[in-house]
N, C-alpha and C positions, 0 to 999 in steps of 0.2 A: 507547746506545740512540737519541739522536739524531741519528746518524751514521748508524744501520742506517735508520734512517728515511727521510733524506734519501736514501739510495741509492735504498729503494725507489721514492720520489717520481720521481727523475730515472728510473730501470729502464720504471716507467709512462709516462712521459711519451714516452719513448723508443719503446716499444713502439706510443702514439697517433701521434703525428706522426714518420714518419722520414724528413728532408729530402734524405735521397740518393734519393730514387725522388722524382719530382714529383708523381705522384697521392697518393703518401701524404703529402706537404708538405700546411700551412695553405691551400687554398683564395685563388686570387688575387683580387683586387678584384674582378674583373668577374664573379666568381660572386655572383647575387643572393641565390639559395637552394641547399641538398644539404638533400635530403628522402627517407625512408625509408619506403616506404608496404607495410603487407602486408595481406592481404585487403581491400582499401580504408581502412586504417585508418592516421593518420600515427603513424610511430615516434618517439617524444621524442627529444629529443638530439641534440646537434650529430652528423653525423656526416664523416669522408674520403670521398672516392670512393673507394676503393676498401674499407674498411669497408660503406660503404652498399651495394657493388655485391656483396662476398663475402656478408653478412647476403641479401642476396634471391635470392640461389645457393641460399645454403645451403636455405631455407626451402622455397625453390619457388613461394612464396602473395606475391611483392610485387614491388615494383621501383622502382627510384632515380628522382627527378624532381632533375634539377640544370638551376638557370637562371642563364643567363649574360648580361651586358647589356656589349656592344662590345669582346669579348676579343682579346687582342694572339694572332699566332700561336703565340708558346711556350706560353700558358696552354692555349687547345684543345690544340696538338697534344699535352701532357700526357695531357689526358682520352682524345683519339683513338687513345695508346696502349696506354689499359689496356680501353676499351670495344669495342677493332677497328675503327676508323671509314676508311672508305674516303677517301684521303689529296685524291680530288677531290671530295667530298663535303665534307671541311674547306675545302680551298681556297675553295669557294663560299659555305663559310660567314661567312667573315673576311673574303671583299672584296665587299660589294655596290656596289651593286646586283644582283639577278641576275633573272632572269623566272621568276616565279612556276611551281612545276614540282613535279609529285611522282615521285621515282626510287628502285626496289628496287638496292639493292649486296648480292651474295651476301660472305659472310665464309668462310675455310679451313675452319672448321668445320662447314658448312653449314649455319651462321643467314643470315639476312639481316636486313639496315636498311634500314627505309623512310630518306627524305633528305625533304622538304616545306621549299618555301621559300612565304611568304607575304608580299606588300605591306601593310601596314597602313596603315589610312587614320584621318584624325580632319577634322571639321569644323570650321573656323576662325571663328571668330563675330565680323561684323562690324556697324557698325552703318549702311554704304551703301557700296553697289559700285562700286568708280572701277576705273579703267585698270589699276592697279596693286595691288589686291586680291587676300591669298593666301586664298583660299576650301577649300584641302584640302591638308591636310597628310601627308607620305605615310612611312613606316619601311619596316621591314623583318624579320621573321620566320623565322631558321630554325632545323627541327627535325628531330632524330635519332631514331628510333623503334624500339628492338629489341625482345627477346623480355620482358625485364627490367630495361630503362630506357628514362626519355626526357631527352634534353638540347635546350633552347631557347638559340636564340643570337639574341636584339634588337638592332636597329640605330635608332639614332633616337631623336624625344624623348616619344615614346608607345608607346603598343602593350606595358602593363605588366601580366604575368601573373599579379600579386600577387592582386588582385581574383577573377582566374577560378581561383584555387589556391584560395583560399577557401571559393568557391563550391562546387568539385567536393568538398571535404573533407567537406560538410556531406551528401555522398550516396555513404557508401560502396560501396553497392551498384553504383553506376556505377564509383566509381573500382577495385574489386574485377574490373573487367573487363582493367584489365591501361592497357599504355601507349596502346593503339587507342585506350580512354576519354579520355586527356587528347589523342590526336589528333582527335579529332572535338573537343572542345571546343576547342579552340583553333581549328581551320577553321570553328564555327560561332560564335563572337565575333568572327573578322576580318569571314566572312561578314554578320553584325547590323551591322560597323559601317561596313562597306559602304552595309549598308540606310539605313542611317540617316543616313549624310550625304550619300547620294542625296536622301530626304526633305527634306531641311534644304536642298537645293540648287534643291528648286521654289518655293521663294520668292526664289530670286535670278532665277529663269529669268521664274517669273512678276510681276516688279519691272521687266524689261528689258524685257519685253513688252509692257506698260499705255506704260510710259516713249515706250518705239519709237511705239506707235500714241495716243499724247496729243495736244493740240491742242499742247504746248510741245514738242515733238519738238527736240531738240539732236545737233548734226554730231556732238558728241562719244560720241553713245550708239557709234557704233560702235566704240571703244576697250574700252567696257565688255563689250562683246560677244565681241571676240575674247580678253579677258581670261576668260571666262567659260568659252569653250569649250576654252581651254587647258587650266584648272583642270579641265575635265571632262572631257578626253584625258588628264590625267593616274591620275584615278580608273579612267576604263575601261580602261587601261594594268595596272591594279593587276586590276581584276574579270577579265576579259574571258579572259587566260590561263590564268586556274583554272580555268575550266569544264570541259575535258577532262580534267586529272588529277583534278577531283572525282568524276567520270563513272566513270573509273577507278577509286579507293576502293570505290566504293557496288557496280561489276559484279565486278570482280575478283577472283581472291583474291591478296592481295597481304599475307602475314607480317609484323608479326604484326597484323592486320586481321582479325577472324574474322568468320562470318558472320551471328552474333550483332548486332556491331556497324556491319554495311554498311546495314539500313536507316537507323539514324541520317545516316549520309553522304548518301544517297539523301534526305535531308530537308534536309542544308544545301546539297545540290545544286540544289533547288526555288528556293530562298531567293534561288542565287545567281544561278540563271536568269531570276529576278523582277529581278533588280537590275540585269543586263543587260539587259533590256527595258527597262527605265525609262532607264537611261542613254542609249541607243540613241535611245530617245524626242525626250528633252533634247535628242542632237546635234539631231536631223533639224530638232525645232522650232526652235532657235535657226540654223540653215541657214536656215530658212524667216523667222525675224525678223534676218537680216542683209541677203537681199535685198530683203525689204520694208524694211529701213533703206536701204538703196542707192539702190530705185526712187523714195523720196521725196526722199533728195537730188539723183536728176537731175530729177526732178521741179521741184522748187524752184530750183533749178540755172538751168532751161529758163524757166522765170516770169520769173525776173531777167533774164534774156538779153531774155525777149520787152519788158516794162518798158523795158531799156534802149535798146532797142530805136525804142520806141514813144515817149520821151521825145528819142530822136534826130531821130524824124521830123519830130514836132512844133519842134522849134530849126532846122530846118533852112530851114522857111521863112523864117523872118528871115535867117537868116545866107545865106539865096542873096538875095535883098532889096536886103539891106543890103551884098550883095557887087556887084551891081550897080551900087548908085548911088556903089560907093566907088571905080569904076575911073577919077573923075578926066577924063572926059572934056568934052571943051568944051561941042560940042554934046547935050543929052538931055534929053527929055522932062520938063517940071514944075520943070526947075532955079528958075527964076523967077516959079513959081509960088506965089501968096502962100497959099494953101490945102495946097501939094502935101506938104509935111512931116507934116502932119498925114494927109493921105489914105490914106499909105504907112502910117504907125502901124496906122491905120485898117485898110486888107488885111491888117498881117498879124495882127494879135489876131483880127480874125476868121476867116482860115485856121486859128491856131494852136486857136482854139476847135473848130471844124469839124472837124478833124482830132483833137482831144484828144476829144470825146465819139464818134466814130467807133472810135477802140481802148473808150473806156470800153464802148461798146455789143458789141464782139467779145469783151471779157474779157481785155481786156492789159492795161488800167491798172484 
């Protein structure tokens, strides 16, 4: 009886996990979650990909959320070939960086998959802006979107969809709209955190600015600045190419995206256009506190020139003076004169005076 037992055990086991096919294998490292969702609602239990993907076949009412953080290319192209995943839509999954893009791949069957790649961004909290300040930190997001699944694939050391799984589980009604719902939440949390460490960046913008136009104004602000603006060529790098494939979601119809769910798009589209505005802002204004840092260094620049200037002129009279009476000649005026040593002293402190309240009075010393 023990012996039929054990059979049965391993017969089951056998039947869960069968290692000759890769999608039915244990799930590699870089799978975060395999999740089973039908009418919005999460199915218990661990499940395979391909378990989780026949389960929302069969039903009709659900569809697989599997999330993947940094997978080597055997692990995707597993999943790519039990889900049909168009072979350059993986490639661009597994090597980023890529530029932010949203593309339909029709399939032999006549499905198609949305592709979305997304930049993640996170605000680096510092406690004063120098030269070398990382102020935004950036990842990478991409995602497969068919009739009846979605697959995330993250790059980087944020951008963690643990939180917004959560989130959506708590509103099945949204999540009961299919894989479109977890696509729009996911483009509008990149989107917020776009917003957000936009926000968080006008205290740096506005820190340079006071700085630039203070009475202690330092040569070195301008290290800060282009450090500044690097950081925020990087963000708009990340915003700035959504805006068309968001534009796209919200007008299109683009499978499975129904039109149910395009005004939501239509709203993180707003968001993002707010965020590009502001960014845009940022550049132009810190354009504008670079060369007002500039003009005050030749400003200053020009001061010291004239000073040095005006300190030359003033030394100069003794030194023609005093070059005169050094050329050593026999004959010359006052040689022998018991007063004339003194006389000379005499002109030239008072040249030098005459001539030093003269710039004082034009504004060079």
């Amino acid at each position: 009886m023990i012996r039929s037992l054990r059979r049965a055990v391993r017969r089951a086991y056998r039947r869960t996990v069968d290692l000759s096919h890769p999608a039915r294998s244990p799930l590699g490292s870089a799978v975060v979650n395999c999740v089973l969702y039908e009418d919005g609602v999460r199915r218990p239990g661990p499940y395979t990909a391909d378990e989780a993907l026949r389960a929302a076949r069969k039903t009709r009412r659900g569809f697989v959320w599997i999330g993947l953080h940094e997978p080597a290319e055997a692990e995707l192209a597993a999943l790519a070939e039990l889900f049909r995943l168009h072979p350059l839509a993986v490639d661009d999954a597994v090597r980023p960086p890529q530029r932010p893009k949203v593309q339909r791949y029709d399939g032999p069957d006549g499905t198609g998959t949305l592709f979305a790649v997304f930049k993640t961004c996170r605000y680096v909290e510092h406690e004063e802006l120098t030269a070398t300040s990382e102020v935004v930190d950036t990842g990478e997001l991409a995602v497969f979107a068919g009739a009846d699944f979605v697959i995330t694939v993250g790059h980087g050391r944020h951008g963690s969809l643990g939180p917004l799984r959560e989130e959506l589980e708590t509103v099945p009604e949204q999540l009961a709209k299919g894989p479109a719902a977890v696509l729009h939440a996911i483009a509008d949390q990149v989107v917020d955190d776009y917003l957000a460490a936009a926000d968080a960046m006008q205290s740096d913008v506005d820190a340079v600015e006071s700085a630039v136009f203070s009475e202690h104004a330092g040569r070195g602000d301008a290290g800060r600045i282009y450090q500044l603006k690097r950081e925020l060529l990087e963000l708009k790098r990340a915003v700035t190419p959504l805006e068309r494939p968001l534009r796209t979601l919200a007008a299109e119809h683009l499978p499975p995206v129904g039109e149910d769910i395009q005004p939501y798009f239509r709203d993180v589209a707003d968001h993002l256009a707010r965020t590009s505005e502001q960014i845009n802002a940022f550049d132009g204004l810190l354009d504008s506190i670079l060369q007002a840092h500039l003009a005050q260094v030749t400003v200053a620049q020009n001061e010291d020139m004239r000073k040095i200037t005006a300190w030359a002129a003033i030394v100069a009279v003794p030194t023609m003076v005093c070059g005169v009476y050094g050329m050593n000649f026999t004959h010359m005026p006052e040689l022998r004169w018991t007063y004339g040593y003194p006389l000379v002293l005499a002109v030239m402190a008072t040249a030098c005076v005459l001539i030093h309240r003269s710039f004082r009075r034009n504004g060079w010393l």
